[in-house]
PQR file with spaces between the fields and no chain letter, atoms N, CA, C, O and H, PARSE charges and radii, in Angstrom:
ATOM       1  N    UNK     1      23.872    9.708   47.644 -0.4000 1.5000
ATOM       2  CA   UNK     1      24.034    8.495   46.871 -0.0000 2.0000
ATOM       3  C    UNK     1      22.657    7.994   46.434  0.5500 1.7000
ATOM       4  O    UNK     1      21.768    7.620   47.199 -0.5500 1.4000
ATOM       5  N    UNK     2      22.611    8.030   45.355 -0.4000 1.5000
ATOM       6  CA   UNK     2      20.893    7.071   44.439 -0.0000 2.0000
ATOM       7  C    UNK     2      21.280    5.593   44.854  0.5500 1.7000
ATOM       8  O    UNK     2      22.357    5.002   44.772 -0.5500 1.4000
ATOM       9  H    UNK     2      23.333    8.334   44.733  0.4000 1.0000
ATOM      10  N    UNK     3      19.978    5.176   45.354 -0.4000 1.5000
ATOM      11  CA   UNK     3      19.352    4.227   45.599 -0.0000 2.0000
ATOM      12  C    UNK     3      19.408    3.536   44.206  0.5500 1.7000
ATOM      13  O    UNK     3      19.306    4.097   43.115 -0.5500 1.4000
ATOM      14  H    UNK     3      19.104    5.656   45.421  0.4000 1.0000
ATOM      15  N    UNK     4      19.624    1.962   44.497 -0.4000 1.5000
ATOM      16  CA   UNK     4      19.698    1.034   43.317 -0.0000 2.0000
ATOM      17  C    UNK     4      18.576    0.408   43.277  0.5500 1.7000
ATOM      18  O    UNK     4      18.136    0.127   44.392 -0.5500 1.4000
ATOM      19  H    UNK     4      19.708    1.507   45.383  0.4000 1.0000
ATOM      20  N    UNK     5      17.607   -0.091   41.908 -0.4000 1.5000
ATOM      21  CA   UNK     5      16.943   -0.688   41.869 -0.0000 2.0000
ATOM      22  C    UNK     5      16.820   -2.130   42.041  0.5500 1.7000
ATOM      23  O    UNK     5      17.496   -2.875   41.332 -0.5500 1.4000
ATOM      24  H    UNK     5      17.965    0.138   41.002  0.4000 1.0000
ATOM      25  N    UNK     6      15.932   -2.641   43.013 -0.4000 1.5000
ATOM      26  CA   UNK     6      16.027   -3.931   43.380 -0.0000 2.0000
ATOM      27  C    UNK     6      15.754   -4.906   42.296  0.5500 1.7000
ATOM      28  O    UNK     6      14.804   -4.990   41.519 -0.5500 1.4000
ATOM      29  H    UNK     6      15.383   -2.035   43.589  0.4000 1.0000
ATOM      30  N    UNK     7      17.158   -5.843   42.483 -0.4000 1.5000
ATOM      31  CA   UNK     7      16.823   -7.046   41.582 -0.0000 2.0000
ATOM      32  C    UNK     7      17.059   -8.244   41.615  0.5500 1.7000
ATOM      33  O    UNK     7      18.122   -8.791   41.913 -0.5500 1.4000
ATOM      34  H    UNK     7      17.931   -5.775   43.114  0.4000 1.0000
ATOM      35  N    UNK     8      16.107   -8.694   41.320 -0.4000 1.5000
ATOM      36  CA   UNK     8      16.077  -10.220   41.886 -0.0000 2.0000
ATOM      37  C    UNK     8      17.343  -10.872   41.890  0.5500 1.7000
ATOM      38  O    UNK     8      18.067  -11.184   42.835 -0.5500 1.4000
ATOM      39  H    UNK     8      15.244   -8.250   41.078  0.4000 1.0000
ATOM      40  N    UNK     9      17.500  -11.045   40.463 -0.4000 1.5000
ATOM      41  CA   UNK     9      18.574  -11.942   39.966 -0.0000 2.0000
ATOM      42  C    UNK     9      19.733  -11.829   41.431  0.5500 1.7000
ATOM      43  O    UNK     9      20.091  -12.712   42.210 -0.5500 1.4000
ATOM      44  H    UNK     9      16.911  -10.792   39.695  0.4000 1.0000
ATOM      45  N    UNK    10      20.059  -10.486   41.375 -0.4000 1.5000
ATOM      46  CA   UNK    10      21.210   -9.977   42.813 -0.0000 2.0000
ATOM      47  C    UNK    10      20.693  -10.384   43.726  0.5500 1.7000
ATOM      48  O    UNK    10      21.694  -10.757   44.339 -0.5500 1.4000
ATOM      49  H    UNK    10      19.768   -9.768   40.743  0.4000 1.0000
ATOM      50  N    UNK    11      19.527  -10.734   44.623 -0.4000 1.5000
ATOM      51  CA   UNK    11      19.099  -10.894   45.829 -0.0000 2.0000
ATOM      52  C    UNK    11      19.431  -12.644   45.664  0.5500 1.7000
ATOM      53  O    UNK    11      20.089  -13.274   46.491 -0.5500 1.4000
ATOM      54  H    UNK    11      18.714  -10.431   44.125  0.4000 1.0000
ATOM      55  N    UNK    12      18.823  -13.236   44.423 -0.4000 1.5000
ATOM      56  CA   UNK    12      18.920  -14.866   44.708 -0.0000 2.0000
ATOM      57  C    UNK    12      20.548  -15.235   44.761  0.5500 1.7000
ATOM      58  O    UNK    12      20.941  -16.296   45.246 -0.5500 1.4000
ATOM      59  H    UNK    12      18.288  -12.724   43.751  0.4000 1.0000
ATOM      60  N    UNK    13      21.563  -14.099   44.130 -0.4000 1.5000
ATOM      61  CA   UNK    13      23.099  -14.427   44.399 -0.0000 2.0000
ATOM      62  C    UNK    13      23.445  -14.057   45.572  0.5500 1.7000
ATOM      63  O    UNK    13      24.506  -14.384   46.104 -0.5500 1.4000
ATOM      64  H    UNK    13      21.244  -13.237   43.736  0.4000 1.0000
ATOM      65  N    UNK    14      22.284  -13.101   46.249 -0.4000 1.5000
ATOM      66  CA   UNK    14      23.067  -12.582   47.741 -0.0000 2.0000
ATOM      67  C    UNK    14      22.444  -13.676   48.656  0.5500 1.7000
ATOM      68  O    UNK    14      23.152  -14.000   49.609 -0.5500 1.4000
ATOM      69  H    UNK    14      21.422  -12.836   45.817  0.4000 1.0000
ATOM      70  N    UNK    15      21.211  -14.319   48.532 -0.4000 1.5000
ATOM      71  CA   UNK    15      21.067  -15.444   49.238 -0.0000 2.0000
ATOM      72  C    UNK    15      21.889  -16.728   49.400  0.5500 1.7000
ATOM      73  O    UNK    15      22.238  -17.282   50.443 -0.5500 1.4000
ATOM      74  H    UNK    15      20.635  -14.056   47.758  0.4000 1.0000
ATOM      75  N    UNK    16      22.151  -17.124   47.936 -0.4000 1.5000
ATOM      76  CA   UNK    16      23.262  -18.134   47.858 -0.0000 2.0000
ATOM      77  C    UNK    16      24.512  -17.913   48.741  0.5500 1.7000
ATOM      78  O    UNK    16      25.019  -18.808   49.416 -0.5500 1.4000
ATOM      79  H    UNK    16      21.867  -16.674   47.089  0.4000 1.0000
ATOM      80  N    UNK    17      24.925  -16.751   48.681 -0.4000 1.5000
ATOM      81  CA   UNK    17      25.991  -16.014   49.433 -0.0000 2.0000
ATOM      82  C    UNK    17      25.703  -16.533   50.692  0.5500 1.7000
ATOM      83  O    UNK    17      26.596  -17.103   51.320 -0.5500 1.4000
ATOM      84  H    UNK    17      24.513  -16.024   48.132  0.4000 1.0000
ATOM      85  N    UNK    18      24.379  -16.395   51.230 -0.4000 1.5000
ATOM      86  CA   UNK    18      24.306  -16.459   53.279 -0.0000 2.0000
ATOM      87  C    UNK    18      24.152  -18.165   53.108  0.5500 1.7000
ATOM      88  O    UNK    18      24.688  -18.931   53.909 -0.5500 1.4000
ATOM      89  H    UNK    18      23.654  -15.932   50.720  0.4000 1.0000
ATOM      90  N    UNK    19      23.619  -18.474   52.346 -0.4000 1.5000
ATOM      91  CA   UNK    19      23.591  -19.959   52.577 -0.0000 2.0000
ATOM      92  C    UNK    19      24.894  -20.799   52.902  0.5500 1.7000
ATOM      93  O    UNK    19      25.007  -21.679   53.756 -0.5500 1.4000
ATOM      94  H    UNK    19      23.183  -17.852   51.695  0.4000 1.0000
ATOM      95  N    UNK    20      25.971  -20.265   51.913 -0.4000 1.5000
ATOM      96  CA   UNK    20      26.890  -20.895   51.669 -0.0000 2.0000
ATOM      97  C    UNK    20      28.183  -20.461   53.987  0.5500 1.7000
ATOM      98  O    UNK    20      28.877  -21.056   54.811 -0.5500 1.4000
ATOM      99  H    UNK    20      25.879  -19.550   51.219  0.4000 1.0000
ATOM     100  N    UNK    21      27.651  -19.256   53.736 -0.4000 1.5000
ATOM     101  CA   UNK    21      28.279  -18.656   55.237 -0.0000 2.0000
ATOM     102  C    UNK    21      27.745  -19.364   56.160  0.5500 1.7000
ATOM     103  O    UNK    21      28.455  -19.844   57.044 -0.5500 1.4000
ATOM     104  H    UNK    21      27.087  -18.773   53.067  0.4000 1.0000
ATOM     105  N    UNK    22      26.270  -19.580   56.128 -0.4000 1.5000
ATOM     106  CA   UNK    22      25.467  -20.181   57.265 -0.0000 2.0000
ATOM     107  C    UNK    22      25.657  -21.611   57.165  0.5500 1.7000
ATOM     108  O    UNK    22      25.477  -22.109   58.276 -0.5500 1.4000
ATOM     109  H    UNK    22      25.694  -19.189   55.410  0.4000 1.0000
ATOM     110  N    UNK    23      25.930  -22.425   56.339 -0.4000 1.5000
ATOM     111  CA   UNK    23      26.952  -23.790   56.300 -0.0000 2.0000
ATOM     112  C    UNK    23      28.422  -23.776   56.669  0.5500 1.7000
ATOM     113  O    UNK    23      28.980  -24.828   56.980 -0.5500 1.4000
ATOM     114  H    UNK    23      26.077  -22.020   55.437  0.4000 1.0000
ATOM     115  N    UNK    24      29.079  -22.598   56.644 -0.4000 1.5000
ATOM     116  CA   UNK    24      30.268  -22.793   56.862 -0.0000 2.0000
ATOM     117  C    UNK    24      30.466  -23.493   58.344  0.5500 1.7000
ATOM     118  O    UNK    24      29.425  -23.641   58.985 -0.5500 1.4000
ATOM     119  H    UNK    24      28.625  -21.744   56.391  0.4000 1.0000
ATOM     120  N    UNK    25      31.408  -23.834   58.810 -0.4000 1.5000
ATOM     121  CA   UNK    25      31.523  -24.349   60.633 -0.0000 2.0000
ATOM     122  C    UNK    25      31.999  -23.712   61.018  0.5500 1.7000
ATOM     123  O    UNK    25      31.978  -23.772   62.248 -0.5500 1.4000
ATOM     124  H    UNK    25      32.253  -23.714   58.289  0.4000 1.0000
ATOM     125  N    UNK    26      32.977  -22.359   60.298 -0.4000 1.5000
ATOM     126  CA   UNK    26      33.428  -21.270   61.414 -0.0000 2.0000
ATOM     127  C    UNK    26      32.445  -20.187   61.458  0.5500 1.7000
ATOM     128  O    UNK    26      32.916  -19.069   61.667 -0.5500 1.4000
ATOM     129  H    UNK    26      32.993  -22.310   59.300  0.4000 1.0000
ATOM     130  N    UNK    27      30.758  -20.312   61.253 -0.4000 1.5000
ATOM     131  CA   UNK    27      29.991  -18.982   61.333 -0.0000 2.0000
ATOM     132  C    UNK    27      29.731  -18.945   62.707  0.5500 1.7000
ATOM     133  O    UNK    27      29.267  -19.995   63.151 -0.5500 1.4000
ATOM     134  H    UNK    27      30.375  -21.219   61.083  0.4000 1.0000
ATOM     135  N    UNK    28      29.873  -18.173   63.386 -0.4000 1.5000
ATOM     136  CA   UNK    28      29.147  -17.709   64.642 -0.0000 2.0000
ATOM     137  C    UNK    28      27.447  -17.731   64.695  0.5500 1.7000
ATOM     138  O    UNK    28      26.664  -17.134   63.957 -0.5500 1.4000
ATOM     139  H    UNK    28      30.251  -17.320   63.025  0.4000 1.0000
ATOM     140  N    UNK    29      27.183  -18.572   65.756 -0.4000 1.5000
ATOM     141  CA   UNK    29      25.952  -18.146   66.433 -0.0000 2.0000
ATOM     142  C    UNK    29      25.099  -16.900   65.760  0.5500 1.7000
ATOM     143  O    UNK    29      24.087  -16.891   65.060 -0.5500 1.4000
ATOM     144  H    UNK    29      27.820  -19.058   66.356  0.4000 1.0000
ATOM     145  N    UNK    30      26.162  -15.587   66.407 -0.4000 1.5000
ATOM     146  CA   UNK    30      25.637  -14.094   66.111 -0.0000 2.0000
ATOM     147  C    UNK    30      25.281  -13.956   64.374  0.5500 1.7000
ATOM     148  O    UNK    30      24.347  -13.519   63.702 -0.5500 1.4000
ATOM     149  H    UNK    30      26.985  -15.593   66.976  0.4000 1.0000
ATOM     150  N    UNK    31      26.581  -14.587   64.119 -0.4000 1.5000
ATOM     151  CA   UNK    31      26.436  -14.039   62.515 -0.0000 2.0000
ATOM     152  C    UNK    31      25.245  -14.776   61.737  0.5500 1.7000
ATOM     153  O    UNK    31      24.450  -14.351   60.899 -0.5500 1.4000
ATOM     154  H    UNK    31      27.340  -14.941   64.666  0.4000 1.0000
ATOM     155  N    UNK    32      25.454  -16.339   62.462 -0.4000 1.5000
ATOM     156  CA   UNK    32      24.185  -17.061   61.438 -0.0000 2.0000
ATOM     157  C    UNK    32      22.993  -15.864   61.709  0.5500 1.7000
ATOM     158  O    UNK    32      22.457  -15.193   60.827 -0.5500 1.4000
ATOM     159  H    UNK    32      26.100  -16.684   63.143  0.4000 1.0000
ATOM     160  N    UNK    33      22.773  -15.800   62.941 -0.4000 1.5000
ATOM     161  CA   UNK    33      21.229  -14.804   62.889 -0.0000 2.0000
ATOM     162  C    UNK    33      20.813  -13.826   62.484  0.5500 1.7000
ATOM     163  O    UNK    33      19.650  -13.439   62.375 -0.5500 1.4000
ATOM     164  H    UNK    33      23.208  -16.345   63.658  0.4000 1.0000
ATOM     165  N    UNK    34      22.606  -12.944   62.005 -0.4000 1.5000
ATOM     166  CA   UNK    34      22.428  -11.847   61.447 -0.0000 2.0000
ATOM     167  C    UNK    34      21.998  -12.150   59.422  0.5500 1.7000
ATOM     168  O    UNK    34      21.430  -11.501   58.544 -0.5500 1.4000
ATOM     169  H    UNK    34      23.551  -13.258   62.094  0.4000 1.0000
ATOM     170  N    UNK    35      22.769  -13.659   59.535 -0.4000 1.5000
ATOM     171  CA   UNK    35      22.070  -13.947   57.894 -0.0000 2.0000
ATOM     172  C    UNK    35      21.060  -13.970   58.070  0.5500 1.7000
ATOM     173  O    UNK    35      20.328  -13.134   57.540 -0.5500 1.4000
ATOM     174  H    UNK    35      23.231  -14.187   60.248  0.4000 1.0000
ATOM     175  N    UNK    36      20.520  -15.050   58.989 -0.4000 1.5000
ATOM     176  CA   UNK    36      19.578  -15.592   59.028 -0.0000 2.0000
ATOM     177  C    UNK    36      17.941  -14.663   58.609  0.5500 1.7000
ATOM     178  O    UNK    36      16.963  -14.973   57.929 -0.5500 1.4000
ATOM     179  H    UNK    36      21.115  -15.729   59.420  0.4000 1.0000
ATOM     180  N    UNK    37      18.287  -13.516   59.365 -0.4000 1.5000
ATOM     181  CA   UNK    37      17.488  -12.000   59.162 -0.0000 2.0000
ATOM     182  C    UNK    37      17.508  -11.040   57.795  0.5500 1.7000
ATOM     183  O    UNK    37      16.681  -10.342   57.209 -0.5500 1.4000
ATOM     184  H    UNK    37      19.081  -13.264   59.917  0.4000 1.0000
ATOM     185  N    UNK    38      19.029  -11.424   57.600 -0.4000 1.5000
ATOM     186  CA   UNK    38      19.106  -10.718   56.427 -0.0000 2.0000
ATOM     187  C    UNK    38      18.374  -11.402   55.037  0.5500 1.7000
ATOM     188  O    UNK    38      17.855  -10.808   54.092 -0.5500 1.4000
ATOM     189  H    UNK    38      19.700  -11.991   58.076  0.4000 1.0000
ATOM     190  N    UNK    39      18.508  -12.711   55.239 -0.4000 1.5000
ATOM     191  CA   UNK    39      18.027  -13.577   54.309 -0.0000 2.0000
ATOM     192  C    UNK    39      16.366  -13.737   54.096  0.5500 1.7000
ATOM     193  O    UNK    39      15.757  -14.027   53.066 -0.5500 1.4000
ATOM     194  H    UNK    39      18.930  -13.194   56.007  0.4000 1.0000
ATOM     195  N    UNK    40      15.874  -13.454   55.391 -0.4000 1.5000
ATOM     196  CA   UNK    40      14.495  -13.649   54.921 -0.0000 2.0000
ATOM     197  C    UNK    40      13.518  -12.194   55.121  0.5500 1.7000
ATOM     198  O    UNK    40      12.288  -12.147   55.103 -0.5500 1.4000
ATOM     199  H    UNK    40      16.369  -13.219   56.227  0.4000 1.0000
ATOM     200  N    UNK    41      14.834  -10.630   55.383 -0.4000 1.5000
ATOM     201  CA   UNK    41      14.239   -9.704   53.993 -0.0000 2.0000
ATOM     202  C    UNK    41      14.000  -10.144   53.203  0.5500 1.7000
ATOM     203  O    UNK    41      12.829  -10.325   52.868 -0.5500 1.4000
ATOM     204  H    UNK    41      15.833  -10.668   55.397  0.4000 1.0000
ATOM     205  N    UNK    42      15.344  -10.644   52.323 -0.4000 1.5000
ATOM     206  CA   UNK    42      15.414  -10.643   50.752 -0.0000 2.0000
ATOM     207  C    UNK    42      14.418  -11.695   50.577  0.5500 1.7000
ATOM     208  O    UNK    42      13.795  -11.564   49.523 -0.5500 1.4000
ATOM     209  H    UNK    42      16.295  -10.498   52.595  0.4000 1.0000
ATOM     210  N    UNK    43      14.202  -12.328   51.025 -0.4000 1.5000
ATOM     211  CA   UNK    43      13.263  -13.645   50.863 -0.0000 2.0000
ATOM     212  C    UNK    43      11.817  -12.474   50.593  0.5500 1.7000
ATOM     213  O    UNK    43      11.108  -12.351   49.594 -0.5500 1.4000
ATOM     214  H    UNK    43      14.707  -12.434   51.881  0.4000 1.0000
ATOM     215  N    UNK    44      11.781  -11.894   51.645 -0.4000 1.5000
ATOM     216  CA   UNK    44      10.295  -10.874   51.186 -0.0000 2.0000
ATOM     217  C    UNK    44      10.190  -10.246   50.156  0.5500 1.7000
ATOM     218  O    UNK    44       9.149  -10.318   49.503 -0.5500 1.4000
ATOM     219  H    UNK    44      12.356  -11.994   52.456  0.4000 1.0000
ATOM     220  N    UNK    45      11.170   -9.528   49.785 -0.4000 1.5000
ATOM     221  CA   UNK    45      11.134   -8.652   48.920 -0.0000 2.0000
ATOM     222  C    UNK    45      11.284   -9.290   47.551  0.5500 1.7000
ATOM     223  O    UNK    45      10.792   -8.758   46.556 -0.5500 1.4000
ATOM     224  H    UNK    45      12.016   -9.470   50.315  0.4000 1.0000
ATOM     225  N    UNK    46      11.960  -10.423   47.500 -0.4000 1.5000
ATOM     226  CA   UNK    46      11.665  -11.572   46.302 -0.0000 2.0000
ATOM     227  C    UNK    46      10.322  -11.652   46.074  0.5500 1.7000
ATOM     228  O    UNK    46       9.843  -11.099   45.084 -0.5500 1.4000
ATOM     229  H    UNK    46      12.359  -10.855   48.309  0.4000 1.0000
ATOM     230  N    UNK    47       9.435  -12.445   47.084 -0.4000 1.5000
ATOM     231  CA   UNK    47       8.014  -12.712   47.278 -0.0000 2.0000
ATOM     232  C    UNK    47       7.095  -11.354   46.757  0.5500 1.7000
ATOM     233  O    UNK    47       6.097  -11.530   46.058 -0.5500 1.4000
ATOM     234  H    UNK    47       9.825  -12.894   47.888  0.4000 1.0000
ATOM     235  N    UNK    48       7.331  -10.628   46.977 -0.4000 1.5000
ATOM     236  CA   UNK    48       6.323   -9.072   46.721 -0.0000 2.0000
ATOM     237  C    UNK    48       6.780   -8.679   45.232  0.5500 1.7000
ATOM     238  O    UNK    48       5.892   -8.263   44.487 -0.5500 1.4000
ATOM     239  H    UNK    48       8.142  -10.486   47.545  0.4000 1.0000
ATOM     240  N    UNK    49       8.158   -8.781   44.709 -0.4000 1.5000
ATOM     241  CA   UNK    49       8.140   -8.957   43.293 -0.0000 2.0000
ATOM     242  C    UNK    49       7.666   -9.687   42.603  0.5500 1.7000
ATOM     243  O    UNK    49       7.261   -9.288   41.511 -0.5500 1.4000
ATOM     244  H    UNK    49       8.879   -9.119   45.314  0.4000 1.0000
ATOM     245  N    UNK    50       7.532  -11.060   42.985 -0.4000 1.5000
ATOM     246  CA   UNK    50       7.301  -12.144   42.531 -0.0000 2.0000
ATOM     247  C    UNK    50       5.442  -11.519   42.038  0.5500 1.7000
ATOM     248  O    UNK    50       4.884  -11.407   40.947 -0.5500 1.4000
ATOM     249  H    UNK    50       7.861  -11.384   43.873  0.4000 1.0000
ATOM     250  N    UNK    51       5.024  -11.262   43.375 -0.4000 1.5000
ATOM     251  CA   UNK    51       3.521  -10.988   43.302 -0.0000 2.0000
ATOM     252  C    UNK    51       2.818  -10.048   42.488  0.5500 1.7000
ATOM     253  O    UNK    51       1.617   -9.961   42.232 -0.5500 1.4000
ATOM     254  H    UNK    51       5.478  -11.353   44.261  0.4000 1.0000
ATOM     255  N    UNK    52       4.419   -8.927   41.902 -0.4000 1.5000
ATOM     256  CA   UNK    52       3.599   -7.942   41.282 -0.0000 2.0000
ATOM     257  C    UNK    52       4.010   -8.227   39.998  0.5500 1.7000
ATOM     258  O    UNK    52       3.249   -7.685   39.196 -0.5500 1.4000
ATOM     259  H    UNK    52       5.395   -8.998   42.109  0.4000 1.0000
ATOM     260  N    UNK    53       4.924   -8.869   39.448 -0.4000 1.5000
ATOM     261  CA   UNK    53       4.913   -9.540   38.183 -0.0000 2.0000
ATOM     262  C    UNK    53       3.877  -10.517   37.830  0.5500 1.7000
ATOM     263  O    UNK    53       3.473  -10.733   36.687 -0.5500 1.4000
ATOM     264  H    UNK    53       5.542   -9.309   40.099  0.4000 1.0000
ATOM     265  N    UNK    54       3.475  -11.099   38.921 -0.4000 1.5000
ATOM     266  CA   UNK    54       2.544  -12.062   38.468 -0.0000 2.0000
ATOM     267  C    UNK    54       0.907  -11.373   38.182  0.5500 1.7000
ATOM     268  O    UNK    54       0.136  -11.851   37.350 -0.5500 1.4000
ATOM     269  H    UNK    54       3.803  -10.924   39.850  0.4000 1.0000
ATOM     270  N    UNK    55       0.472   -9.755   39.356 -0.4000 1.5000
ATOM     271  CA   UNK    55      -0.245   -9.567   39.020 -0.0000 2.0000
ATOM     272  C    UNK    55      -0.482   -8.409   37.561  0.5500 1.7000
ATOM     273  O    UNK    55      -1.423   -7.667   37.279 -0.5500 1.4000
ATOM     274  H    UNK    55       1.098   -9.368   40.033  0.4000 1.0000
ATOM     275  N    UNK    56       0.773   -8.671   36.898 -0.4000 1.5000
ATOM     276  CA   UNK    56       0.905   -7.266   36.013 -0.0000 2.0000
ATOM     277  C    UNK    56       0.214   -8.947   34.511  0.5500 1.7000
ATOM     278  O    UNK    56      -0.797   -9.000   33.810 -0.5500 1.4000
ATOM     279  H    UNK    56       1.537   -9.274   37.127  0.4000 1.0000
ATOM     280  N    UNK    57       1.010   -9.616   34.621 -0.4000 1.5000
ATOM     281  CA   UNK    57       1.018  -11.062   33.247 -0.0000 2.0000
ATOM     282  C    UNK    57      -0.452  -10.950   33.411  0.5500 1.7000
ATOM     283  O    UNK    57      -1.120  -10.974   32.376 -0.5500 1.4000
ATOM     284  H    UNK    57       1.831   -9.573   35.190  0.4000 1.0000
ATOM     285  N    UNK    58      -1.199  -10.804   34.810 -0.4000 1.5000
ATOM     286  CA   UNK    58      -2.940  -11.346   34.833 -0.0000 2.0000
ATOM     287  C    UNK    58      -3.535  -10.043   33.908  0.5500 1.7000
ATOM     288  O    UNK    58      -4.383  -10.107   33.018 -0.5500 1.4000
ATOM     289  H    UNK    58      -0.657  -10.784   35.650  0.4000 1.0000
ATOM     290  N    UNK    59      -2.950   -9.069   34.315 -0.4000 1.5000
ATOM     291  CA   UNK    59      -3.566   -7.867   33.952 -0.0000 2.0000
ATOM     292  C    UNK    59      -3.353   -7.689   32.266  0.5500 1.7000
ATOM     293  O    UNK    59      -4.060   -7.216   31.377 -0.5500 1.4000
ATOM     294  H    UNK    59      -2.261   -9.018   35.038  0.4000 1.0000
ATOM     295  N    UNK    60      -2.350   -8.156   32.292 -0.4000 1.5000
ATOM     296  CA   UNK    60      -2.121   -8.118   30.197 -0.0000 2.0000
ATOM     297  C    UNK    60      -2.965   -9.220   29.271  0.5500 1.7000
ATOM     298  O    UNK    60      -3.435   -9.188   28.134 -0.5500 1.4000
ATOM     299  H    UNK    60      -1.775   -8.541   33.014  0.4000 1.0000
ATOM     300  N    UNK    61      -2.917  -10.193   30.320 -0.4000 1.5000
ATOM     301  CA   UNK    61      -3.765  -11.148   29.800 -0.0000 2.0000
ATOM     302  C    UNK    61      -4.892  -10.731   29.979  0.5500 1.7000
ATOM     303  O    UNK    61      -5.376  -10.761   28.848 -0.5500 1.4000
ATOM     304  H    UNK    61      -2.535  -10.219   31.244  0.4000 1.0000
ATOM     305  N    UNK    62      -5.754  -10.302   30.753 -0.4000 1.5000
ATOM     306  CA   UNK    62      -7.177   -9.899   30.979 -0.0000 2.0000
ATOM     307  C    UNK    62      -7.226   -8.450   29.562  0.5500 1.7000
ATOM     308  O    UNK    62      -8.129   -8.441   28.725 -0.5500 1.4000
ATOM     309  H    UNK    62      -5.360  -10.278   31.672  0.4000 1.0000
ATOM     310  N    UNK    63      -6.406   -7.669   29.574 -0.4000 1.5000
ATOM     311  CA   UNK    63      -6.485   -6.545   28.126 -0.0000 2.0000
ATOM     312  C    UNK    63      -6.275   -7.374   27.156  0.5500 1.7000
ATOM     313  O    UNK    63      -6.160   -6.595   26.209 -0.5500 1.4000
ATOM     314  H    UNK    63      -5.672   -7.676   30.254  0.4000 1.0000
ATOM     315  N    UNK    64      -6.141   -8.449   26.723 -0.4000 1.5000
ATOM     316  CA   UNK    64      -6.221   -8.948   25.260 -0.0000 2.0000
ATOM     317  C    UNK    64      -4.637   -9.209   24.964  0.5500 1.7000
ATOM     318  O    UNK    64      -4.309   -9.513   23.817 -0.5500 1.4000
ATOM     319  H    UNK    64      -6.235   -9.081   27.492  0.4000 1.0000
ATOM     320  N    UNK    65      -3.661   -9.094   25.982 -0.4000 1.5000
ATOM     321  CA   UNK    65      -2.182   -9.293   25.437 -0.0000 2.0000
ATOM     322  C    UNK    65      -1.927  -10.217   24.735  0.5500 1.7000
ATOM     323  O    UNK    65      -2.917  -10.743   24.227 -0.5500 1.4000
ATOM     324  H    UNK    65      -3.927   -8.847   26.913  0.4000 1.0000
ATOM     325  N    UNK    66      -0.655  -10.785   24.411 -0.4000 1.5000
ATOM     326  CA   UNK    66      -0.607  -11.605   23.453 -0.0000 2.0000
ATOM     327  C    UNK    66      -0.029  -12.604   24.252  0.5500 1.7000
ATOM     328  O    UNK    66       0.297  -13.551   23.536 -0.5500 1.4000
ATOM     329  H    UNK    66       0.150  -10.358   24.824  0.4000 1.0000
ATOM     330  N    UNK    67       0.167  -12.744   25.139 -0.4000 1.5000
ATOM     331  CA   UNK    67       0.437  -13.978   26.416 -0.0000 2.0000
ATOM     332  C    UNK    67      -0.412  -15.121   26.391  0.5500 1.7000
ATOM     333  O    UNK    67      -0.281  -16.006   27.237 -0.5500 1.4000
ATOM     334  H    UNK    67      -0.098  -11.975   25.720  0.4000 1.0000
């Protein structure tokens, strides 16, 4: 099975997703922690995209882009 490319947009709907579970009052203990973990992967892997988009805009701007 190929691996899907990570994307944000999907990670900030899969976060909304644990938020909404980890408010619920029937989540378990276990399960909040298992969001809780799962959520602040995606929280990383947001952050490290975040960082390499931001350092790609510096880099176009520093070549003369039109940014």
């Amino acid at each position: 099975m190929a691996k899907t490319k990570f994307q944000i947009e999907d990670a900030y709907k899969e976060l909304d997703q644990l938020i909404a579970h980890l408010e619920a009052e029937d989540t378990s203990l276990s399960e909040a922690f298992d969001d809780y973990k799962k959520g602040m992967k995606l929280l990383e892997k947001c952050q490290n995209t975040l960082d390499t988009i931001e350092k790609e805009v510096i880099l176009l701007k520093e070549e003369g882009g039109v940014l």
